[in-house]
N, C-alpha and C positions, 0 to 999 in steps of 0.2 A: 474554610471549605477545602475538601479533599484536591477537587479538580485544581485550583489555582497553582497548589504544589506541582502539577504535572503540565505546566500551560504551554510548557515548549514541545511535550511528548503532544497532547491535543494539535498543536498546530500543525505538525508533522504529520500525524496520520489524517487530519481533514485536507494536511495541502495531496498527499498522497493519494487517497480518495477522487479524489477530485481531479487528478492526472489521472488515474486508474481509470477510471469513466470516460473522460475525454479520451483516452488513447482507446479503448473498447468500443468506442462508437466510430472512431473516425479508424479501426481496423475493418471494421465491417463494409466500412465504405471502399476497401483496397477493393481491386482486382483480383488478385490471388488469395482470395477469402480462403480457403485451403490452407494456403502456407500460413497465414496469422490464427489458424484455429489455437493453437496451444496458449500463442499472446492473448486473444479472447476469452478464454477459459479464465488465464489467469490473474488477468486484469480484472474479471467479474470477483474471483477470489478476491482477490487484497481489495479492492474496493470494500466489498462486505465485510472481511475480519477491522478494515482502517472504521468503518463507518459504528462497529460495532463497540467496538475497545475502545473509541472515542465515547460513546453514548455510555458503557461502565464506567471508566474513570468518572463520567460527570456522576453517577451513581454512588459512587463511591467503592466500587466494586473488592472485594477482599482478594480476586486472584489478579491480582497486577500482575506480578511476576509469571504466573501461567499463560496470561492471553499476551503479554509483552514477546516470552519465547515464540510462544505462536506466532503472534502477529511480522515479530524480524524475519523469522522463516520462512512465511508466504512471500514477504515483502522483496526477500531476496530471491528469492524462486520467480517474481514478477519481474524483479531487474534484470535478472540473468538472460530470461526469455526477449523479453524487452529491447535491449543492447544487443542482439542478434539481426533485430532489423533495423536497418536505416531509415527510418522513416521521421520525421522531428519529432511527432506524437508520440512514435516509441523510445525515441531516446532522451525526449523530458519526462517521460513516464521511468523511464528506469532510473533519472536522477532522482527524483522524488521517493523513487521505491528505496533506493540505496539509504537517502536522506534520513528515512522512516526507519529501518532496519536499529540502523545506528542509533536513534533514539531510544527504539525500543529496548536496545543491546544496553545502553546505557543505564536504563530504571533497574536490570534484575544485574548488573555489577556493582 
């Protein structure tokens, strides 16, 4: 099965995901809701391109390497935002984003 090949990339973007959401919801909970908009934007992004490129590969999907670029590049555009703010949420969110990235970065080298 195609998926089994990629089970480290899958675990990466469902752990990423899954930061991505947690950090989204417990930014909404900040005070300065304002200053985390762009973090919430983003984190809604990589959440859905992680959620999605996981559910391809189980497909078997033919553009690996298309939704992989994509996917590093949201992923890093969420860490970057991410590790801006001190908050724990935001900054195991940018670990996981980082984590993902490099995965992604992995499958299309």
């Amino acid at each position: 099965m195609a998926h089994e090949k990629y089970q480290s990339v899958i675990d990466s973007l469902h752990e990423c995901m899954i930061a991505c959401n947690h950090c989204y919801d417990a930014c909404l909970k900040e005070e300065d809701i304002k200053m985390m908009a762009e973090c919430i934007r983003l984190d809604r992004e990589c959440a859905d391109i992680c959620a999605y490129f996981e559910q391809a590969i189980g497909r078997g999907t033919p553009f690996i390497s298309q939704f992989a670029e994509l996917c590093a590049t949201i992923c890093e555009a969420c860490g970057n935002e991410c590790k801006k703010h001190n908050h724990e949420h935001c900054q195991k969110c940018a670990e996981s984003c980082f984590k993902c990235a490099e995965a992604c970065r992995k499958l299309i080298a």
